[in-house]
ChimeraX commands (.cxc) that place a marker at each C-alpha (Angstrom):
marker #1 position 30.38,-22.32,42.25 radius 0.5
marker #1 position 29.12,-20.39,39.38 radius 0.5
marker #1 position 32.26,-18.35,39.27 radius 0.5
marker #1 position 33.75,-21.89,39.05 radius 0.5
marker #1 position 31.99,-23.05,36.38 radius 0.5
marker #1 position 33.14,-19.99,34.14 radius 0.5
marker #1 position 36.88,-20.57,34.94 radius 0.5
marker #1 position 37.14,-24.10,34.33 radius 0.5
marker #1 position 36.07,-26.91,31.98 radius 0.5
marker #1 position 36.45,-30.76,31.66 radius 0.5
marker #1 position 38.32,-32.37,29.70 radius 0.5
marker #1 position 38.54,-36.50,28.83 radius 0.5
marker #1 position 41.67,-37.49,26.99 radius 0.5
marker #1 position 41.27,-40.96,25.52 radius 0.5
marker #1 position 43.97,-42.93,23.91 radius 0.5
marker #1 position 44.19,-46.54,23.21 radius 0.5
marker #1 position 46.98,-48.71,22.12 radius 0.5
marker #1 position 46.99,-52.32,20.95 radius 0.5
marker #1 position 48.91,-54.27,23.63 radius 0.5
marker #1 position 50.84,-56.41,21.18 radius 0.5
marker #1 position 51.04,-59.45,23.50 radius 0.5
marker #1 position 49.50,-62.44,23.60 radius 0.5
marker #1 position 49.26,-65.16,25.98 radius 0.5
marker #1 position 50.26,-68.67,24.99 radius 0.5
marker #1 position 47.70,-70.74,27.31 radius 0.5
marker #1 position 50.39,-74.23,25.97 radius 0.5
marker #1 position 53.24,-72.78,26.55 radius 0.5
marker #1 position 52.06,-71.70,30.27 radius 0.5
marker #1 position 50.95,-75.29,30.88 radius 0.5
marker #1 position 54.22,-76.75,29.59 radius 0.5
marker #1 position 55.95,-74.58,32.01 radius 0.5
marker #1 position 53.52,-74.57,35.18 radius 0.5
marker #1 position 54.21,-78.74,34.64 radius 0.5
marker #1 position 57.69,-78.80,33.51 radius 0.5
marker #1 position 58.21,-76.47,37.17 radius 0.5
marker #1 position 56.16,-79.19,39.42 radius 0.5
marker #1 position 53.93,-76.18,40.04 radius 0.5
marker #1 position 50.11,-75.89,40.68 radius 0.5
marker #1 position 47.70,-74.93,38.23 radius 0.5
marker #1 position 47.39,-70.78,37.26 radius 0.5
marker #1 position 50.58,-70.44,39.41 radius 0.5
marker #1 position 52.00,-68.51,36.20 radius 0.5
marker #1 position 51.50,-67.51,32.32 radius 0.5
marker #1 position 53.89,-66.91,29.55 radius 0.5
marker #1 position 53.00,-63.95,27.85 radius 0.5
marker #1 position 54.42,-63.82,23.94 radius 0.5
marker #1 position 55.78,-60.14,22.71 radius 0.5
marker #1 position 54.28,-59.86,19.06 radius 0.5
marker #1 position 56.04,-57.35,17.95 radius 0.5
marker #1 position 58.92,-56.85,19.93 radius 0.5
marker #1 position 59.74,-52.84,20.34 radius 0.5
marker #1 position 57.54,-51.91,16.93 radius 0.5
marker #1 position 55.08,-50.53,19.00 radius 0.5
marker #1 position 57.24,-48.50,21.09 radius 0.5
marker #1 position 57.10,-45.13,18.76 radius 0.5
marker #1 position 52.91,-45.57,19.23 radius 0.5
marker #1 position 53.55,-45.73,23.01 radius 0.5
marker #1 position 55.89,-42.61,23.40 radius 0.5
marker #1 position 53.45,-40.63,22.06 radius 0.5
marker #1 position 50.34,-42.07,23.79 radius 0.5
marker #1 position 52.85,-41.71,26.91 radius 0.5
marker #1 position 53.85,-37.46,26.32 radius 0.5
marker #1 position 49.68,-36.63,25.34 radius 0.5
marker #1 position 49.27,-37.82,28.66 radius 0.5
marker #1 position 52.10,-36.48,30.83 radius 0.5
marker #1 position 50.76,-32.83,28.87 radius 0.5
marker #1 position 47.08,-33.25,30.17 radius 0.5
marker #1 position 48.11,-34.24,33.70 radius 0.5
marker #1 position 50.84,-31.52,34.04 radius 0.5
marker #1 position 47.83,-28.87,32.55 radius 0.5
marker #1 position 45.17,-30.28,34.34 radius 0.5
marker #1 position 43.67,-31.01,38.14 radius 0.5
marker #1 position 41.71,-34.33,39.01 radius 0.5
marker #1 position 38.11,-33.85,38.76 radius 0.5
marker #1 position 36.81,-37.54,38.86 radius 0.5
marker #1 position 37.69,-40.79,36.81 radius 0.5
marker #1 position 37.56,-39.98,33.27 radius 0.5
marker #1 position 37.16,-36.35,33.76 radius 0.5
marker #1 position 39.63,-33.37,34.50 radius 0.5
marker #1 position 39.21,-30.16,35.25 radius 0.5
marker #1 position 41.39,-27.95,32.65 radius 0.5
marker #1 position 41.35,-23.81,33.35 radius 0.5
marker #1 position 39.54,-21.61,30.62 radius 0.5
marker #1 position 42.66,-19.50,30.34 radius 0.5
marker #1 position 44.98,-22.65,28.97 radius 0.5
marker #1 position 42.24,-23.92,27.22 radius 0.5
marker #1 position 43.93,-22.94,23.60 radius 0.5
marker #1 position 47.66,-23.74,25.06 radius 0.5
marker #1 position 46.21,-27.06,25.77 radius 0.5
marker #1 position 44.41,-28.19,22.70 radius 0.5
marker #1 position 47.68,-26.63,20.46 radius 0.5
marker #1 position 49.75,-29.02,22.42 radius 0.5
marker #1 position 47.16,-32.04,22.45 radius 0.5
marker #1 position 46.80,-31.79,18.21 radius 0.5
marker #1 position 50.52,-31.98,17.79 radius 0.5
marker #1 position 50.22,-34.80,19.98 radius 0.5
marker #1 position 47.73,-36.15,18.14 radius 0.5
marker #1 position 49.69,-35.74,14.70 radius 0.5
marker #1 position 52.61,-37.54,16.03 radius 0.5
marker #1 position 50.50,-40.46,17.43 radius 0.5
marker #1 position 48.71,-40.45,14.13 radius 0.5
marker #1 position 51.90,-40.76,12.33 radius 0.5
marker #1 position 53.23,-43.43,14.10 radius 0.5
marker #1 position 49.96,-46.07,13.59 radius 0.5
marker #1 position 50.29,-45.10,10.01 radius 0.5
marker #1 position 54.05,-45.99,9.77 radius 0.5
marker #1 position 53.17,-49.23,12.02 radius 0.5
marker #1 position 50.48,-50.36,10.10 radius 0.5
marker #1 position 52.15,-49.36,6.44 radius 0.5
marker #1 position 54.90,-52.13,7.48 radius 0.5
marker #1 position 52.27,-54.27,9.59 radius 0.5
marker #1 position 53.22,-57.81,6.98 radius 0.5
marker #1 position 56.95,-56.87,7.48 radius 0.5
marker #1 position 56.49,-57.14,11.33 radius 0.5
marker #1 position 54.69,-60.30,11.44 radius 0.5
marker #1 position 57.26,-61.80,9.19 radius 0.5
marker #1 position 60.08,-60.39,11.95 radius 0.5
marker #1 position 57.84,-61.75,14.10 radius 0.5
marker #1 position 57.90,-65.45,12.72 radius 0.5
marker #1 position 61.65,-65.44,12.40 radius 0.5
marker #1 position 61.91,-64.16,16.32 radius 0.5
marker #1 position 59.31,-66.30,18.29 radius 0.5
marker #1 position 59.74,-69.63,16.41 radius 0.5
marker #1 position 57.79,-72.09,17.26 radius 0.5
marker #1 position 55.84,-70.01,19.22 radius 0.5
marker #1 position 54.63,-67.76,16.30 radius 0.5
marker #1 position 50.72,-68.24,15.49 radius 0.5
marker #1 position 49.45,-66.52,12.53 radius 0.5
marker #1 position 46.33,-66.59,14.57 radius 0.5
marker #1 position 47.94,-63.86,17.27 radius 0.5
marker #1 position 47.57,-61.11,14.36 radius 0.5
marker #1 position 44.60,-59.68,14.04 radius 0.5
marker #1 position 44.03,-57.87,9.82 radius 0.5
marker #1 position 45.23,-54.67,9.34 radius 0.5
marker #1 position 41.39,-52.97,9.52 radius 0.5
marker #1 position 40.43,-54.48,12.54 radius 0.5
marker #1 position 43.85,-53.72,14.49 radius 0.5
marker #1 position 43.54,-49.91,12.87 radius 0.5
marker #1 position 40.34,-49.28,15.26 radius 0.5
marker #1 position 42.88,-50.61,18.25 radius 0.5
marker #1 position 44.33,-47.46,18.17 radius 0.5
marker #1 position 42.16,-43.62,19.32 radius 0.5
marker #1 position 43.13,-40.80,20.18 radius 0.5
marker #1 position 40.19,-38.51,21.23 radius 0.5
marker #1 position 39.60,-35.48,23.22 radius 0.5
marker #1 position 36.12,-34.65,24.79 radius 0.5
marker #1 position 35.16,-31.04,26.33 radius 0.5
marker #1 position 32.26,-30.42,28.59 radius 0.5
marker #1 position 31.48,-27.54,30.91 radius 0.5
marker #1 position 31.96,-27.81,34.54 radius 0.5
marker #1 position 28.53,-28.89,36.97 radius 0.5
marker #1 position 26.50,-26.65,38.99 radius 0.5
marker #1 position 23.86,-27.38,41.14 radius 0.5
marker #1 position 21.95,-24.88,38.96 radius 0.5
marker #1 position 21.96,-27.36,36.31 radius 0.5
marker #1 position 19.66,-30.22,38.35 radius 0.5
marker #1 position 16.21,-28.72,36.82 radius 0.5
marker #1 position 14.25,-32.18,37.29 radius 0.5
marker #1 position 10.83,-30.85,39.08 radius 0.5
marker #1 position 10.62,-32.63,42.64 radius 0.5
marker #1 position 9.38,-32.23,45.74 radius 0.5
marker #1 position 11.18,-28.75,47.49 radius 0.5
marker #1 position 12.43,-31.96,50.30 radius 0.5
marker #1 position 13.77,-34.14,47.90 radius 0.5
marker #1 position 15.48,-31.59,45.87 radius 0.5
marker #1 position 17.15,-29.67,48.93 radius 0.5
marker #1 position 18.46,-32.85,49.54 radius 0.5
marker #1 position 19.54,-33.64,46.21 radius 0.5
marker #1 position 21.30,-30.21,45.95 radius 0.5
marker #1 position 22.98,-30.34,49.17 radius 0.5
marker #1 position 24.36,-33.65,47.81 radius 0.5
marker #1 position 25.86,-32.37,44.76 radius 0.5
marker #1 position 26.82,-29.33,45.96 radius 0.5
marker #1 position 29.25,-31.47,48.43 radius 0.5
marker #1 position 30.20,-33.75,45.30 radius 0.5
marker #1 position 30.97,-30.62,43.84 radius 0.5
marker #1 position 33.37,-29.19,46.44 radius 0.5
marker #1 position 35.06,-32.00,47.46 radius 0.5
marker #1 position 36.58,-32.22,43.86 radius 0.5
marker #1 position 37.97,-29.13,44.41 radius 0.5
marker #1 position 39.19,-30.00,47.29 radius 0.5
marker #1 position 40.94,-32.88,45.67 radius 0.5
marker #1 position 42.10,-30.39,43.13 radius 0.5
marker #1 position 43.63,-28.05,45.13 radius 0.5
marker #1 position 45.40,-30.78,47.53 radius 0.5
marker #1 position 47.19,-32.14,44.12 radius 0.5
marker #1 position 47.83,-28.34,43.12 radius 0.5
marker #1 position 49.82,-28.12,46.39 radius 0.5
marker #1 position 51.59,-31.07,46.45 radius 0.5
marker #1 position 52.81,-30.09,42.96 radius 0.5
marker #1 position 53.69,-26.77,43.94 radius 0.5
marker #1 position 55.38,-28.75,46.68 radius 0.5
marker #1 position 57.61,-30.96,45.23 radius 0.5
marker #1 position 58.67,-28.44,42.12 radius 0.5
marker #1 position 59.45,-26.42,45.24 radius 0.5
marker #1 position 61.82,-28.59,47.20 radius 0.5
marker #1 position 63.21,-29.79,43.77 radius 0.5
marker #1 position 64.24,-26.00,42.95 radius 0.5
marker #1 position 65.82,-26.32,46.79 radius 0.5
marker #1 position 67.61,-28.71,46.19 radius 0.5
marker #1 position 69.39,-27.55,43.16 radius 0.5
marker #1 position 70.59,-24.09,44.38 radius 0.5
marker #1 position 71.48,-25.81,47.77 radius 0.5
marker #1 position 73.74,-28.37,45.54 radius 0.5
marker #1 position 75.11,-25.29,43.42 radius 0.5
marker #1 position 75.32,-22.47,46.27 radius 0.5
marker #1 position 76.91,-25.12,49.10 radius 0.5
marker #1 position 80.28,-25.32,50.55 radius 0.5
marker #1 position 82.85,-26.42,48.66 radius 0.5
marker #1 position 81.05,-25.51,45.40 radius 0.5
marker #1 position 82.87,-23.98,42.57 radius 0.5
marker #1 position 79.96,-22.56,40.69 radius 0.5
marker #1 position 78.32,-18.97,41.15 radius 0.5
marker #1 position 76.47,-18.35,43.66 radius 0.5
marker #1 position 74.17,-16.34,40.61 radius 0.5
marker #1 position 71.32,-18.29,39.42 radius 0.5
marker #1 position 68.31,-17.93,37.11 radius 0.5
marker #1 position 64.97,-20.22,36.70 radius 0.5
marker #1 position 65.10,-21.57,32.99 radius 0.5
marker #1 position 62.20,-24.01,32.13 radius 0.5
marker #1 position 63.10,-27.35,30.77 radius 0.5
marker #1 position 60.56,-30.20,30.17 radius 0.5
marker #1 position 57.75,-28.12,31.26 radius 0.5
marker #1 position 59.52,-27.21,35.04 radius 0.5
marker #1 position 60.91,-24.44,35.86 radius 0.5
marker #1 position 65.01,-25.39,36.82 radius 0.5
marker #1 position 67.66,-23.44,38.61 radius 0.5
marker #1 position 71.15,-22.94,36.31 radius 0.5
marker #1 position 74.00,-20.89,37.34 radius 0.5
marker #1 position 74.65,-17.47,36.00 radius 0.5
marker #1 position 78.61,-16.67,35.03 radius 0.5
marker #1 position 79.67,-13.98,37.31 radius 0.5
marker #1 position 80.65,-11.63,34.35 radius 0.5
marker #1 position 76.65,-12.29,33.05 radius 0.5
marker #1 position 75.40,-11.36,36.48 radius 0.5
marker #1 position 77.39,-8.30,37.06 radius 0.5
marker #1 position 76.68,-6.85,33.62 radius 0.5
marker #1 position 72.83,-7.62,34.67 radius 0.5
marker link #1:1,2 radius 0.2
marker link #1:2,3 radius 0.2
marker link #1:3,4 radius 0.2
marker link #1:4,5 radius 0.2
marker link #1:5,6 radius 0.2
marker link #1:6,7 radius 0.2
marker link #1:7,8 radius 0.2
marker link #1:8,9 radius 0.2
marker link #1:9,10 radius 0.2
marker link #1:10,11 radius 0.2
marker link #1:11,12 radius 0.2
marker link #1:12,13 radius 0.2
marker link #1:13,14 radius 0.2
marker link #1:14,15 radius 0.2
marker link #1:15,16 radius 0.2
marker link #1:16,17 radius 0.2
marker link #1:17,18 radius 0.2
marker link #1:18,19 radius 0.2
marker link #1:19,20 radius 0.2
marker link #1:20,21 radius 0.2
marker link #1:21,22 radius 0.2
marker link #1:22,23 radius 0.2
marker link #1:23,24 radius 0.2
marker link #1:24,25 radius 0.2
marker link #1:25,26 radius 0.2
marker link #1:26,27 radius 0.2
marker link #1:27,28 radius 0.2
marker link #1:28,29 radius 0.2
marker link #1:29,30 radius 0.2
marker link #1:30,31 radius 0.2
marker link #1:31,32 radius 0.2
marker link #1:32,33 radius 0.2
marker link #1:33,34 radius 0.2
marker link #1:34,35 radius 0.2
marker link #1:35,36 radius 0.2
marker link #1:36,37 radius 0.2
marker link #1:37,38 radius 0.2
marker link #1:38,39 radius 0.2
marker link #1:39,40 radius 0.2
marker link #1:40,41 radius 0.2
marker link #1:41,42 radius 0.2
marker link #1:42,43 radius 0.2
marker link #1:43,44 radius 0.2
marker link #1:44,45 radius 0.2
marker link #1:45,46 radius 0.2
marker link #1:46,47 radius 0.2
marker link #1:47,48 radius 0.2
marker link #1:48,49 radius 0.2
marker link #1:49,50 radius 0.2
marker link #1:50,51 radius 0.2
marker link #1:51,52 radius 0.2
marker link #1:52,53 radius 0.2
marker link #1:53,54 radius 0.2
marker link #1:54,55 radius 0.2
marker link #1:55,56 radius 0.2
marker link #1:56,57 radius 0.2
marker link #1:57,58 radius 0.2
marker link #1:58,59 radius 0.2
marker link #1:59,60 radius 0.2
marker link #1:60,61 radius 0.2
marker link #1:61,62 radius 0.2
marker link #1:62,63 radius 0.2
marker link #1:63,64 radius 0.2
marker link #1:64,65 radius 0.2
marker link #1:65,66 radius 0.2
marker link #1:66,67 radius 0.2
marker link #1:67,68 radius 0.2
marker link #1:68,69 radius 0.2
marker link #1:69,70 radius 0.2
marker link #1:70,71 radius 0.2
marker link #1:71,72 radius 0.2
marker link #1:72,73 radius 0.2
marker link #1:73,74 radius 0.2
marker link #1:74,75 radius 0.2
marker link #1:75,76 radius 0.2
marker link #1:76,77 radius 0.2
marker link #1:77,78 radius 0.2
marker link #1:78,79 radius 0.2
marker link #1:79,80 radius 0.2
marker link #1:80,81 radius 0.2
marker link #1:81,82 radius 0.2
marker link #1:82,83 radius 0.2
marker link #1:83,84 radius 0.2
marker link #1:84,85 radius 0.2
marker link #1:85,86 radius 0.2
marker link #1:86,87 radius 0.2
marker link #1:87,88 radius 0.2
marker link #1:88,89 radius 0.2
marker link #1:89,90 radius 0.2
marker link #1:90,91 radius 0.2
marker link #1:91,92 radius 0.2
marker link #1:92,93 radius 0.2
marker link #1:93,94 radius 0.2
marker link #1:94,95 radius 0.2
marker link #1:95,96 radius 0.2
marker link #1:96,97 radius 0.2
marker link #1:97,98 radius 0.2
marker link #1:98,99 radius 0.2
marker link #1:99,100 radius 0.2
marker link #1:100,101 radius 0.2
marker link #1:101,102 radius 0.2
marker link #1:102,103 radius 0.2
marker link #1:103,104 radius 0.2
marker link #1:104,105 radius 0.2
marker link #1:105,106 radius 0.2
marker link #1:106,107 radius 0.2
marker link #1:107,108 radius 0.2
marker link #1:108,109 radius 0.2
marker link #1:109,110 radius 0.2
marker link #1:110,111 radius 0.2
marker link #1:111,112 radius 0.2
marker link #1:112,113 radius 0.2
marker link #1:113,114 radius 0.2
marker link #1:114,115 radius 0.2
marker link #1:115,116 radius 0.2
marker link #1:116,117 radius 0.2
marker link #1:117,118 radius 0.2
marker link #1:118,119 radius 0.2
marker link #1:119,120 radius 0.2
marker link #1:120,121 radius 0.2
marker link #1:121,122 radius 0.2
marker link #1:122,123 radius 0.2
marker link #1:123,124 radius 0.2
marker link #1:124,125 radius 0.2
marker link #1:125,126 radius 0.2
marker link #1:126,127 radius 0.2
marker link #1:127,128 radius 0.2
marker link #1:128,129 radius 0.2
marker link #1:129,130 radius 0.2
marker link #1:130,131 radius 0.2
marker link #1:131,132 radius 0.2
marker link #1:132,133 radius 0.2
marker link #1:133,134 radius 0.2
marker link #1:134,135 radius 0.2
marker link #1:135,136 radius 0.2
marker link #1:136,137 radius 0.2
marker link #1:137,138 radius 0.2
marker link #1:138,139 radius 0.2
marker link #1:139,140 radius 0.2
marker link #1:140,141 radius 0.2
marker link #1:141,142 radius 0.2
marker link #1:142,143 radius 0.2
marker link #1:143,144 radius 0.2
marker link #1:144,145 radius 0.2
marker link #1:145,146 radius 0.2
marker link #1:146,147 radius 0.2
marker link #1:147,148 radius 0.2
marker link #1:148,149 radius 0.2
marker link #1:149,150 radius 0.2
marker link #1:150,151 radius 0.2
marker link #1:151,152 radius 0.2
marker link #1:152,153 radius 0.2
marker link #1:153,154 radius 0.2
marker link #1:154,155 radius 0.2
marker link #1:155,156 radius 0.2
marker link #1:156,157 radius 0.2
marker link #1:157,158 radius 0.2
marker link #1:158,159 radius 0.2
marker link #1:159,160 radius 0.2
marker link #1:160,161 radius 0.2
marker link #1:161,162 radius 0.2
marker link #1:162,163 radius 0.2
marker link #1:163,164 radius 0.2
marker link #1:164,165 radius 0.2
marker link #1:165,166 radius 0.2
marker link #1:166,167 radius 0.2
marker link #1:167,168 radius 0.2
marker link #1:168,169 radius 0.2
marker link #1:169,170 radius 0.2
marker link #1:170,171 radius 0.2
marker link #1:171,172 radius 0.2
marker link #1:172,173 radius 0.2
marker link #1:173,174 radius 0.2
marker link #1:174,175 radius 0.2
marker link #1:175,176 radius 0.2
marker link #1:176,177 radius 0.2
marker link #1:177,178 radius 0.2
marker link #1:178,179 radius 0.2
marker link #1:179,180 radius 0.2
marker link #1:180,181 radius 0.2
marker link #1:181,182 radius 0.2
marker link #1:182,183 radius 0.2
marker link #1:183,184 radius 0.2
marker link #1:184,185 radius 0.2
marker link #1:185,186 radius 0.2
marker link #1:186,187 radius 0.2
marker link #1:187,188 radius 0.2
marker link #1:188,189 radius 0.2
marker link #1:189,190 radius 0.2
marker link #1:190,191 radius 0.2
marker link #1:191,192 radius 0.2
marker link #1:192,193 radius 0.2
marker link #1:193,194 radius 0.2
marker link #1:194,195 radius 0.2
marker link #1:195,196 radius 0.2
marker link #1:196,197 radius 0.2
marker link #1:197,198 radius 0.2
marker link #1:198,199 radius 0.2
marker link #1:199,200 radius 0.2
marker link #1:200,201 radius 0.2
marker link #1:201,202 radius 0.2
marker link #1:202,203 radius 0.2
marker link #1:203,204 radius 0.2
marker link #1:204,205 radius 0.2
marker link #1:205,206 radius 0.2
marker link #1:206,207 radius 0.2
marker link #1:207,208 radius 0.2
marker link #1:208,209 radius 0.2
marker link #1:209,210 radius 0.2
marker link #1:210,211 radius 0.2
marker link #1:211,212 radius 0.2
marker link #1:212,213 radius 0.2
marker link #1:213,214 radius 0.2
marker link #1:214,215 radius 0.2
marker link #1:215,216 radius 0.2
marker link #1:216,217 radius 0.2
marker link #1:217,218 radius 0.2
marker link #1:218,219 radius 0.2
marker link #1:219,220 radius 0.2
marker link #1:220,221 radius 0.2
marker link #1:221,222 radius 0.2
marker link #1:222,223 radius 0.2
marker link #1:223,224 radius 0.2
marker link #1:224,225 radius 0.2
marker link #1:225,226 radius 0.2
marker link #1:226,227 radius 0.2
marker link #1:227,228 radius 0.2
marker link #1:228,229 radius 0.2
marker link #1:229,230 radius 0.2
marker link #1:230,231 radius 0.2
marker link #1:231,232 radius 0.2
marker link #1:232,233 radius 0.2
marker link #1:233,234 radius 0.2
marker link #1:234,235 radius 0.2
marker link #1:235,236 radius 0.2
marker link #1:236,237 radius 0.2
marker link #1:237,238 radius 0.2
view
């Protein structure tokens, strides 16, 4: 485990994004009634700013398809990230962070201009009430990224009774190594499926009937490594 310890880290990627909704408790009563329908049987949820938002989400959305593609389960709120793609990661994550960072900026520089689209859109649904000020909805939005080292049982230094802290140790050693086990079990099954994916795509470009070489070479798009076919000429010169 100490081996462990010196190969991997944690990582905690938090990011928060104001919802923009809002629901309207009258207009959920008018409808629950208007349907014959009991009471909590629905709610009408208002859309406040309609797609403005949307930028802010894409790039809350790709920080966090980069830490789970770079990074195994460890437990909730924590991930285990490898020493060695430790600087790849955080050079990925503070672009990531720019971009987000831009887009809050260029939301909340036209924030008025949005709620005024927003009165001419919802109609008489539109409260001014729905929009929180510009410095309050500014700390809706974080993106952070916390680092810690990885557990040991070495760590546990509380003085106890020998008994108690066997037991104690035994405890978090198994904590300890049935994370990994979860982390290797998700390792495989992405291994796995990138696997049967790359299958797939020579089987679709190699099969009968196919008119494309039967030369191929792994390119990586999107982060995954993809199977494209090789001109004959190309090949042979190879």
């Amino acid at each position: 485990m100490t081996n462990l310890a010196e190969r991997m880290m944690l990582v905690s990627l938090h990011i928060s994004v104001y919802a923009g909704a809002k629901v309207d408790a009258k207009v959920s009563h008018d409808v629950v009634s208007l349907a014959g329908a009991a009471r909590k049987s629905g709610k009408f949820t208002k859309n406040l700013f309609a797609d403005a938002l949307e930028p802010i989400h894409k790039a809350a959305k790709a920080a966090r398809n980069e830490h789970d593609q770079m990074t195994l389960p460890w437990r909730h709120g924590q991930d285990c990230l490898p020493a060695g793609v430790f600087l790849k990661y955080m050079e990925a994550q503070r672009l990531n962070k720019s971009i987000f960072d831009r887009e809050v900026s260029l939301f909340l520089d036209c924030y008025q201009d949005h709620i005024d689209h927003a009165q001419q859109r919802l109609g008489r649904l539109f409260n001014p009430g729905d929009y929180p000020d510009k410095d309050t909805l500014r700390a809706r939005f974080e993106f952070d990224i916390e680092v810690s080292p990885l557990p040991s049982v070495g760590d546990f230094r509380v003085e106890l009774v020998d008994d108690d802290r066997a037991e104690i140790v035994a405890d978090l050693e198994k904590r300890i190594q049935d994370r990994v086990d979860q982390g290797r079990t998700v390792l495989a099954e992405r291994i796995k499926s990138c696997l049967e994916r790359m299958k797939a795509g020579i089987a679709e470009m190699t099969g009968a009937g196919s008119r494309r070489s039967g030369h191929l070479r792994l390119v990586r798009r999107n982060g995954r490594p993809v199977p494209v076919p090789v001109r004959a000429a190309d090949a042979a010169a190879k």
